[in-house]
C-alpha positions in Angstrom: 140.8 69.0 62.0 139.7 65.4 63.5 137.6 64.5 60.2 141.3 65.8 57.9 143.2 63.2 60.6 140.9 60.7 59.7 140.9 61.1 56.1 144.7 60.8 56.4 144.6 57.7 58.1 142.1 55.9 56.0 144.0 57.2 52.8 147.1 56.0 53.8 145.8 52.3 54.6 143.9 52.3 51.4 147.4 52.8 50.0 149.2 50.8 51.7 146.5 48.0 50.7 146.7 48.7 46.9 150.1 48.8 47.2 149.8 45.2 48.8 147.6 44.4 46.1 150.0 45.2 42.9 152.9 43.4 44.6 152.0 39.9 43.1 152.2 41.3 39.9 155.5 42.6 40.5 156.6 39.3 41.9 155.1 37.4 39.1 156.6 39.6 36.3 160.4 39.1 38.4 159.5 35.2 38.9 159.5 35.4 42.4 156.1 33.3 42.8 157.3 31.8 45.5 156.9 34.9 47.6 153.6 34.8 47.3 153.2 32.9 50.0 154.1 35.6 52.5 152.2 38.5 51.0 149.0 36.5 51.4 148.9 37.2 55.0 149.8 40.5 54.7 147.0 41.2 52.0 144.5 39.3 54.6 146.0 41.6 57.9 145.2 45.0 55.8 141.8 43.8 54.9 141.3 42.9 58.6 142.4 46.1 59.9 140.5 48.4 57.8 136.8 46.4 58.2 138.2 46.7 62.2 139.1 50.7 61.6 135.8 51.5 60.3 133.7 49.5 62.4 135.2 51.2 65.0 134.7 54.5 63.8 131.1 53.6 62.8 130.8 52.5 66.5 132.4 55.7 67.9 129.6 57.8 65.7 126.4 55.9 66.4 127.5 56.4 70.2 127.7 59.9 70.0 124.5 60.4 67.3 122.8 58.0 70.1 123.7 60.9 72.4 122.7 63.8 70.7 119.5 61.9 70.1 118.2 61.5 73.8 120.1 64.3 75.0 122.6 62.7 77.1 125.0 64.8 77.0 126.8 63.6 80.6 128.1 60.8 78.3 132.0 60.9 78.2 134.0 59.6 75.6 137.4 58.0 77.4 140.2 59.9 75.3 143.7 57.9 76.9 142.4 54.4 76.5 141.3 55.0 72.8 143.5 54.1 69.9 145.5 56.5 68.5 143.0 57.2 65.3 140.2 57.8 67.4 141.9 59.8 70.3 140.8 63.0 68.2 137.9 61.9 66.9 136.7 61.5 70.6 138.1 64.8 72.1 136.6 66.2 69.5 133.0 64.4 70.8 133.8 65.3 74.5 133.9 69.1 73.3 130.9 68.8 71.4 128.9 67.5 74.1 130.7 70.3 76.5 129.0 73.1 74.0 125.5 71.2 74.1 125.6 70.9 77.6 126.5 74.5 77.7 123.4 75.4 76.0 121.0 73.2 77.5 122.3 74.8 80.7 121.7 78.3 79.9 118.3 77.2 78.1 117.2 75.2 81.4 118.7 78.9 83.1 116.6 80.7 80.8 113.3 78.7 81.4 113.6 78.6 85.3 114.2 82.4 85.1 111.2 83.1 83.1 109.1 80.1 85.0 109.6 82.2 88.3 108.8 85.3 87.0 105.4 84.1 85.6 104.9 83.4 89.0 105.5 86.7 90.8 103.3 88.8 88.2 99.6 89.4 89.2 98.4 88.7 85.8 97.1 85.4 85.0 98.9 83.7 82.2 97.5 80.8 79.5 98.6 79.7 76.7 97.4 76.8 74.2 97.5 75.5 71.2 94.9 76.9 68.6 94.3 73.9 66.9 93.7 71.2 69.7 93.0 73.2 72.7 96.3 71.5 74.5 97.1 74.2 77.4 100.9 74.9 77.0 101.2 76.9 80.3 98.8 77.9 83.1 100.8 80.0 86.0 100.2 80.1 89.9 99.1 83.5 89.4 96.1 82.6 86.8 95.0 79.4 89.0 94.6 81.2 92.4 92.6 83.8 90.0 90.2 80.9 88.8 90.6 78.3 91.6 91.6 76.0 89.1 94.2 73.7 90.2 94.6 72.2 86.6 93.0 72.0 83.1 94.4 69.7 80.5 92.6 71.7 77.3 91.0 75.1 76.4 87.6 72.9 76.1 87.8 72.1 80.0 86.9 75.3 80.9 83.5 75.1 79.2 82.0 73.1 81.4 83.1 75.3 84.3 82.6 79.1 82.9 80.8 79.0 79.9 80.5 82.5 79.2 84.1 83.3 80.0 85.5 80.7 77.6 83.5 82.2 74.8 84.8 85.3 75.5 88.2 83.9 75.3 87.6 82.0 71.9 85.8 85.1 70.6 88.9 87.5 71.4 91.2 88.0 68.1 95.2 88.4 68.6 96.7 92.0 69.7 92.7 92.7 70.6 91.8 93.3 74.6 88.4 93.2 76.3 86.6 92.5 79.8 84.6 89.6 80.3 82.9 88.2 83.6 84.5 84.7 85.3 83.6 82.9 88.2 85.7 80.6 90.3 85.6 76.9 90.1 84.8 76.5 94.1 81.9 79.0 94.1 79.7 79.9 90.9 78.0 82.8 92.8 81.1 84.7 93.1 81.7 87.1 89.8 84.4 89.3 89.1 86.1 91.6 85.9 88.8 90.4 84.5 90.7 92.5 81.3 91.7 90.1 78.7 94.6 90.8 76.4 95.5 88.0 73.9 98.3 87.6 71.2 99.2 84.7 69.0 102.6 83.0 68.1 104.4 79.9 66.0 106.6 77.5 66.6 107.4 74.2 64.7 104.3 74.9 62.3 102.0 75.3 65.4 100.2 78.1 66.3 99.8 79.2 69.9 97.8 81.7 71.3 98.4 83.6 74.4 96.5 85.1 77.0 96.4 87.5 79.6 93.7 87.7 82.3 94.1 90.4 84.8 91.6 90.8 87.6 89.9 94.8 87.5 86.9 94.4 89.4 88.1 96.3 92.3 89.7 99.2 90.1 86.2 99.7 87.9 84.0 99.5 91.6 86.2 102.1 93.0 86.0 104.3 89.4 82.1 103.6 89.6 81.8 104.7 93.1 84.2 107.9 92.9 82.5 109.2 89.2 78.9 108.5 91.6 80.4 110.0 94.5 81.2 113.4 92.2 78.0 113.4 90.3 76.2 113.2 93.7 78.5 115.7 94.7 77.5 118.5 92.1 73.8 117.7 91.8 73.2 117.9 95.7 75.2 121.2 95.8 73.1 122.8 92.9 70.3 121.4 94.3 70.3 123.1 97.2 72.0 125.7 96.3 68.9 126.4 93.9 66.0 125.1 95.7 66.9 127.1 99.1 66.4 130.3 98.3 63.0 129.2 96.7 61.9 127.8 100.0 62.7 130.6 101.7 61.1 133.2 99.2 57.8 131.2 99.8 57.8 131.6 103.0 58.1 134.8 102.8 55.8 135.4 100.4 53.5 133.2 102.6 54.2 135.5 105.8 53.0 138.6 103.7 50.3 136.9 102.2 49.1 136.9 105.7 50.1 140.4 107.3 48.5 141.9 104.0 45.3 142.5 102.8 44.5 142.7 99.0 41.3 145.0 98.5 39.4 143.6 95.5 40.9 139.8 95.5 38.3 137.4 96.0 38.6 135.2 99.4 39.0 132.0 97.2 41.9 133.5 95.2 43.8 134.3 98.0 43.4 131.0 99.4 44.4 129.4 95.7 47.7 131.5 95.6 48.4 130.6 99.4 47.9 127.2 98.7 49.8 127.4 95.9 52.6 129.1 98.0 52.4 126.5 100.5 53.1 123.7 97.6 55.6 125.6 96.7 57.1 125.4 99.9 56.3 122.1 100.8 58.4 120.3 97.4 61.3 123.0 98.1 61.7 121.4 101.6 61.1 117.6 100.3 63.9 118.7 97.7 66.3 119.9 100.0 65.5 116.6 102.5 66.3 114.7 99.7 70.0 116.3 98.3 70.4 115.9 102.3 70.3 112.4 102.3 72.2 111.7 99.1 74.6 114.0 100.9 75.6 110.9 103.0 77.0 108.6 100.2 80.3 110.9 100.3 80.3 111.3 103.9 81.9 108.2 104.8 85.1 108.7 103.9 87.0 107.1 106.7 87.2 103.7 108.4 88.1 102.6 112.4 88.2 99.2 111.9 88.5 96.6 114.9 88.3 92.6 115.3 84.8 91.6 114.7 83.8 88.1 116.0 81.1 87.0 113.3 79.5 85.1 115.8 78.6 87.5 118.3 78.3 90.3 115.2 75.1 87.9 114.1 74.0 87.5 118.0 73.7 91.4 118.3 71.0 91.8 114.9 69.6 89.2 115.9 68.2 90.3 119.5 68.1 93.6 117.4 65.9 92.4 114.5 64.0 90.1 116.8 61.1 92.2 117.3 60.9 93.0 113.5 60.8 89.8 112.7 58.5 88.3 115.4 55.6 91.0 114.2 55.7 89.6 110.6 56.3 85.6 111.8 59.7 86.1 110.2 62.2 82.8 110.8 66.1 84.2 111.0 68.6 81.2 110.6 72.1 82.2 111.6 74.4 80.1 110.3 78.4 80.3 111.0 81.0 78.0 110.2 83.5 78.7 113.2 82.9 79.9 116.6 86.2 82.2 116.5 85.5 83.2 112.6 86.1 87.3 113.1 87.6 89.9 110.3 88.8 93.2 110.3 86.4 96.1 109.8 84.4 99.1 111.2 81.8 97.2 113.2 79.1 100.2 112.9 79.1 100.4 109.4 79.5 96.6 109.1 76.3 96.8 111.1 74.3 99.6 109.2 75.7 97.1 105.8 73.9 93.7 107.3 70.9 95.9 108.6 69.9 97.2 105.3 70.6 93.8 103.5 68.0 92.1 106.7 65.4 95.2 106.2 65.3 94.6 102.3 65.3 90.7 102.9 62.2 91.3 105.5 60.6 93.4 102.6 61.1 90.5 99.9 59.1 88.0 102.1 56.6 89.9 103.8 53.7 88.2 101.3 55.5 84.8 101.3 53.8 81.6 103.1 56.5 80.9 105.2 59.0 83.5 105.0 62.4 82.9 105.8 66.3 84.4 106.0 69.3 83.3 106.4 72.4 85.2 107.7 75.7 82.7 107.0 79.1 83.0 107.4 82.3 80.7 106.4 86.0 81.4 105.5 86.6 80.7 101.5 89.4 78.7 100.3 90.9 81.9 99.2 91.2 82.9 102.7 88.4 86.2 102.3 85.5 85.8 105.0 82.2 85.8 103.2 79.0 86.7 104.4 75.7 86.1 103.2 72.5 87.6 103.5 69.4 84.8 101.8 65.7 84.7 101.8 63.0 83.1 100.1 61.5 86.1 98.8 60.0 87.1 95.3 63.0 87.4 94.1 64.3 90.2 90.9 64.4 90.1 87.9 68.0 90.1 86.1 67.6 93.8 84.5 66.9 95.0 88.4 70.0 92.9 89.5 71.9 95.1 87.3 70.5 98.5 88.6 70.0 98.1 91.9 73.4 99.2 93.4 73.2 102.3 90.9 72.2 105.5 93.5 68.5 106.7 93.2 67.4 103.7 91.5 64.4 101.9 93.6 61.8 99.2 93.3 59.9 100.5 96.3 57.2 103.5 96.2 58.8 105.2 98.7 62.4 104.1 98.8 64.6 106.5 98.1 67.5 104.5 96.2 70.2 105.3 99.1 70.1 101.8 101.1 72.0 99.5 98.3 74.1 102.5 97.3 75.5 102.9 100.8 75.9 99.4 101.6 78.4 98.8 98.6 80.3 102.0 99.1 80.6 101.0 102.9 82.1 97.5 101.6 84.4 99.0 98.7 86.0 101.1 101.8 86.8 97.9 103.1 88.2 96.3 100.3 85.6 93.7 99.8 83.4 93.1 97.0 79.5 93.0 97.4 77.5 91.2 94.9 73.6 90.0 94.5 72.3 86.6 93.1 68.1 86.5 92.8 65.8 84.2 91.0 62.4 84.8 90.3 59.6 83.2 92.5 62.6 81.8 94.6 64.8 84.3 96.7 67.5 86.3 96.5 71.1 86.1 98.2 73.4 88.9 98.8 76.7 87.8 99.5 79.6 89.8 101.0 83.6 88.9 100.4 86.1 90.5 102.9 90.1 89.9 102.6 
């Protein structure tokens, strides 16, 4: 409508200045030459007001095109103090601008809606460009994961988690996996995460999205309940097996006794009592030991209480004292804050630090000057750690791997339980127990509590 009102206008000048322009002829052909005088500044006023007319116009559209350009679209276009020929030309601006400021409203609406809800989810969320690593969007959610308060490309994370950003290049659109990360404030602590990743375009770019979600709570608690139920089954066959065993060679033994076998040499009888007695003897070790693997799905239940670290370290220390005096032993107890306490059952918090101190004592029993440490601090994440350090032999990384897995031992005589127990008792709890050792140089077992 405003560009058919301002075709009609400049039409009808155009007109009016041909019209102008054939009039000397007429007044020549008449002999009115004379007159010519007086259309001259008539001719010159049209010319005038057309160059003025589209200037103006020209004006009015490089405004508005200036406008849409930087997205201003608060400018206003003053309707009652325009001409008359651009009075609709400028509504029709003013309207325009009302539309795009609509949109941009609802797209700013849009964003802030979906900003916030990026931030409420659990799962971490990244995105970046595939071709120069430029991170498009990193949420609250993924930086608390990481401890990473910002990260300008893909690349950055390199230098900080090596193995987890090659996981992340090496994972293909609509593909998921689970790959280890550590956080940026303390390389010792690893955790699961469950990457999902997808990929998307937008003006000729290509994007690639990804999801990091945290599961190394969820795959503990599966690995200690499928444990817990294999433990379960093999302790009651066990003994359900083995008992009646036991007790048949002992009473086989008894009658052995109480009966006399006329024609059995004396030595015989001795071989088959001793071989009764053998008998016996690994029925009853076999039975001790379902019993004690009996105790990993015992502890089922938690009274938890305020423990003051400080004090909790006082107490094993007069306790281990002796221990560690016998072997010259130095105990360092380190804590960060007097009043640093946390939540938890303090026996079996106890029975968790005295197995991590009597396998610490074990790793440094041949050492020249054997030493552990027993620290505590708060994290920036808030969870109370606690760590367990000596200066021991140290593992190797395939036992690092094993030694939380129930039967598995290093020692002649251990019986695989202590590690076992000690994570279980900390997944109850709803921390997260984890071992760093190094060859020739120590090991460190370090406990996180929320």
């Amino acid at each position: 409508m405003v560009f058919k009102r301002f075709e009609t206008r400049l039409i009808l000048r155009v007109g009016l200045l041909l019209l102008t322009l054939s009039l000397p002829a007429l007044l020549l052909v008449k002999g009115w030459a004379e007159a010519l005088v007086f259309l001259l500044p008539l001719l010159v006023y049209q010319v005038i007001e057309l160059l003025r007319f589209l200037r103006r116009t020209q004006e009015e559209l490089r405004l508005f095109i200036e406008a849409v350009r930087y997205r201003d679209f608060s400018r206003y276009f003053d309707e009652t103090q325009a001409p008359a020929e651009l009075q609709a030309l400028r509504k029709s601006f003013n309207q325009i601008n009302a539309t795009f400021k609509a949109i941009s409203r609802e797209k700013e609406s849009q964003y802030q809606n979906l900003q916030k809800i990026m931030e409420l989810v659990d799962t971490g969320i990244l995105s970046y460009e595939l071709a120069s690593g430029q991170i498009l969007w990193m949420n609250e959610s993924l930086k608390k994961l990481l401890h990473l308060p910002f990260m300008k490309t893909i690349q950055a994370l390199a230098k900080r988690d090596q193995e987890l950003f090659t996981a992340l290049q090496g994972l293909q659109p609509g593909h998921t996996r689970i790959a280890t990360a550590r956080t940026a404030h303390d390389e010792s602590h690893t955790f699961k995460v469950l990457l999902s990743a997808t990929a998307f375009e937008h003006e000729g770019r290509t994007y690639k999205l990804l999801a990091f979600q945290n599961v190394n709570e969820a795959l503990d608690e599966t690995e200690s309940k499928a444990w817990q139920k294999l433990l379960s089954v093999m302790t009651h066959e066990i003994m359900n097996s083995v008992a009646p065993i036991s007790s048949l060679a002992d009473t086989l033994k008894n009658r052995l006794h109480q009966s006399t076998l006329p024609g059995v040499p004396a030595h015989q009888l001795e071989e088959l009592e001793e071989g009764i007695t053998t008998i016996k003897r690994r029925s009853e070790g076999l039975l001790r030991f379902a019993a004690t693997y009996r105790n990993l799905s015992k502890i089922t239940t938690l009274n938890r209480s305020t423990v003051v670290v400080h004090e909790l370290f006082g107490n094993l220390h007069r306790l281990m004292q002796p221990s560690l005096a016998r072997k010259n032993i130095r105990l360092h107890l380190q804590v960060s804050d007097p009043q640093l306490c946390l939540q938890a059952d303090p026996t079996l918090l106890d029975q968790v630090l005295i197995n991590l101190l009597m396998n610490a004592i074990e790793a440094v029993k041949d050492c020249p000057d054997p030493q552990i440490t027993l620290s505590a601090y708060s994290a920036a994440d808030g969870k109370v750690v606690l760590k367990v350090a000596d200066n021991g032999r140290g593992m190797p990384a395939a036992v690092q791997e094993k030694i939380f897995i129930p039967f598995f031992s290093t020692k002649k005589q251990g019986s695989g339980i202590g590690l076992s127990l000690c994570k279980q008792i900390v997944l109850l709890h709803r921390g997260t127990i984890q071992v760093q050792s190094v060859e020739g140089q120590g090991t460190t077992f370090t406990l996180r509590f929320g």
